[in-house]
VOTIDO-615576 format. One record per residue (C-alpha): residue in one letter; x, y, z. Coordinates in nm, 3 decimals, decimal comma, always signed. Layout:
<atoms>
+---+---------+---------+---------+
: r :      px :      py :      pz :
+---+---------+---------+---------+
: a :       X :       Y :       Z :
...
+---+---------+---------+---------+
</atoms>
This chain:
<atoms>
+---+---------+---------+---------+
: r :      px :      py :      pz :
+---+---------+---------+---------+
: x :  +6,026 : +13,503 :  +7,155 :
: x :  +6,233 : +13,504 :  +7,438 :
: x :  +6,569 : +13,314 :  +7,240 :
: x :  +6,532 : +13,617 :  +7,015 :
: x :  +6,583 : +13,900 :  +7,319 :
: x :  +6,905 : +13,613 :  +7,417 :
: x :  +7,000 : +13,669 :  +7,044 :
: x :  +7,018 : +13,964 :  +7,076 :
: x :  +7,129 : +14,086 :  +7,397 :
: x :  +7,436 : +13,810 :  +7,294 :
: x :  +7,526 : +13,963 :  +6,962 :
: x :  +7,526 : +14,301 :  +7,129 :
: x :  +7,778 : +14,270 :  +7,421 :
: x :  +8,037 : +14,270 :  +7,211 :
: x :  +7,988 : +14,607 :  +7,082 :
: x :  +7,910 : +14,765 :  +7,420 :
: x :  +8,261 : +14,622 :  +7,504 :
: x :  +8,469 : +14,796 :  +7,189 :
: x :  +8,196 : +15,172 :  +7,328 :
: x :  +8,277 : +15,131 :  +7,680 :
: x :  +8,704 : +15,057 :  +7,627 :
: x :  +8,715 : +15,358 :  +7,447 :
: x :  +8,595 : +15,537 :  +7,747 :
: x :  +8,849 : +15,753 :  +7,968 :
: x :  +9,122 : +15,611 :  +7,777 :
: x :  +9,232 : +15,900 :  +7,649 :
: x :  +9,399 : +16,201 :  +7,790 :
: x :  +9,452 : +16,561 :  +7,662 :
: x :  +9,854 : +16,591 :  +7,612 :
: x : +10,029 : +16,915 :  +7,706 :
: x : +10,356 : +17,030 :  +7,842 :
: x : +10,410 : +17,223 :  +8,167 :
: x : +10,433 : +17,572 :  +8,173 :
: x : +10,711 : +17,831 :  +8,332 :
: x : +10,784 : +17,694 :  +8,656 :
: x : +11,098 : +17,601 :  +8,798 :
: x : +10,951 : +17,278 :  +8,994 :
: x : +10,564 : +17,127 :  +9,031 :
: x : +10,512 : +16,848 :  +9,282 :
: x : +10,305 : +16,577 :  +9,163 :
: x : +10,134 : +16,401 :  +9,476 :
: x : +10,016 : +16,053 :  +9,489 :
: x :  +9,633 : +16,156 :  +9,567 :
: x :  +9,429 : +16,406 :  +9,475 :
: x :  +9,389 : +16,504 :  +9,865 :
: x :  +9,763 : +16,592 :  +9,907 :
: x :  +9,694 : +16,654 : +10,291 :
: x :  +9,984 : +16,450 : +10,504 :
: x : +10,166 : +16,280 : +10,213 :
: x : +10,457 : +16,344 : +10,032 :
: x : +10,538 : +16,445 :  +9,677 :
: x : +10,604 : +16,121 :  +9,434 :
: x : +10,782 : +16,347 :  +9,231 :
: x : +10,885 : +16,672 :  +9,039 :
: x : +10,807 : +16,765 :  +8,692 :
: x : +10,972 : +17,101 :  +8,539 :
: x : +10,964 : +17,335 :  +8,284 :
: x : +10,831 : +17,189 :  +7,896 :
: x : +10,801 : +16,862 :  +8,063 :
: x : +10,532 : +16,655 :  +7,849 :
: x : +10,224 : +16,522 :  +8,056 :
: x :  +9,924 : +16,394 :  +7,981 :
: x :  +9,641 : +16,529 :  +8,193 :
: x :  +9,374 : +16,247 :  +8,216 :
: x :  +9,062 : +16,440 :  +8,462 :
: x :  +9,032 : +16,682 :  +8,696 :
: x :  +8,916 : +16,740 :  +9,044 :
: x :  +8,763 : +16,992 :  +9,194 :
: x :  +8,894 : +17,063 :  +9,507 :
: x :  +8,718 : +17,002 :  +9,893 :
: x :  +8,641 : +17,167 : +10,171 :
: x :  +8,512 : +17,030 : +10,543 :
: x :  +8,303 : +17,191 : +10,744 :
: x :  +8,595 : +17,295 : +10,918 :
: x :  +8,711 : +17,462 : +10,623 :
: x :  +9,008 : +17,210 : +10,611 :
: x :  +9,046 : +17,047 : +10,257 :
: x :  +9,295 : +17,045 :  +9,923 :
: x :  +9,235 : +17,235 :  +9,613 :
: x :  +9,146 : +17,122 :  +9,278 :
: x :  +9,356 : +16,915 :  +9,103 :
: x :  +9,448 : +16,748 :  +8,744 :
: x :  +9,580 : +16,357 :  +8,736 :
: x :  +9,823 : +16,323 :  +8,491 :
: x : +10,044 : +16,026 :  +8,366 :
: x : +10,418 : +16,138 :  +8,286 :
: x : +10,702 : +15,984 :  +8,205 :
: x : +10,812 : +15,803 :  +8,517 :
: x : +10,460 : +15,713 :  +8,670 :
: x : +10,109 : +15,877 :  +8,754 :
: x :  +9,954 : +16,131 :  +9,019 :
: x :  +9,790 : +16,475 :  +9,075 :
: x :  +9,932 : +16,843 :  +9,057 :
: x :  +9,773 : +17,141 :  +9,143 :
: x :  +9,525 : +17,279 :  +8,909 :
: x :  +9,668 : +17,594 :  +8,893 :
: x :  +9,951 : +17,514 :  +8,707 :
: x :  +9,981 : +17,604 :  +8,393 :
: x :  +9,983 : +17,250 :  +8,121 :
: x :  +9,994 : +17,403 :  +7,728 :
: x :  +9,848 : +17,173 :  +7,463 :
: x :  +9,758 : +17,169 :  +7,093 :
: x :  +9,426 : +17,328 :  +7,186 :
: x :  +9,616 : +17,552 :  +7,415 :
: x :  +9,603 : +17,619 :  +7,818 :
: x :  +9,402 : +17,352 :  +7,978 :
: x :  +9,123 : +17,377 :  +8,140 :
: x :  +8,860 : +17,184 :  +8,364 :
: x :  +8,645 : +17,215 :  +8,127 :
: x :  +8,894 : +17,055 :  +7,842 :
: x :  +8,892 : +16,721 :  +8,035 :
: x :  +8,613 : +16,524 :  +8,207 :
: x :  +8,620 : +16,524 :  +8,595 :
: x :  +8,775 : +16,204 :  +8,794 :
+---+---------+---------+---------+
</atoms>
């Protein structure tokens, strides 16, 4: 009995491993909205870094998650954010800006949470 659970915990690995790489893999693409200049930051907490760099007007994106902003009990923190991969690297903007896609403005709700 118990070589048949090995069976068949064996001959189903490989199947959870094709499920779970399809997970996350896949962003929602979109192009940035009227702005003259968004700052994409290297984390979603922004706080004491430096943008990594500047994406403008129509520029095609690919927003990956978002993340809702935080807030100590200070009320210090950083608002919410989307990560996006762009041509020319990876990071966070803010999640106000506006990103158009095929299934129009994106949303938090359009894209699962980081």
């Amino acid at each position: 009995m118990e070589r048949k659970k090995t069976t068949i915990a064996t001959a189903a690995a490989p199947l959870l491993v094709v499920l779970l790489a399809g997970c996350g893999t896949s962003g929602l693409d979109g192009k940035i909205g009227n702005y003259d200049n968004v700052s994409v930051w290297p984390s979603a907490d922004a706080r004491g870094s430096q943008p990594i760099g500047e994406l403008t007007t129509l520029a095609p994106v690919t927003v990956e998650c978002y993340t809702p902003g935080q807030v100590d009990a200070n009320g210090m923190g950083y608002g919410a954010t989307y990560k996006i991969s762009y041509d020319g690297g990876e990071g966070y903007i803010d999640a106000g800006t506006s990103v158009m896609s095929d299934k129009g403005e994106v949303a938090p709700g359009m894209v699962p949470q980081c």
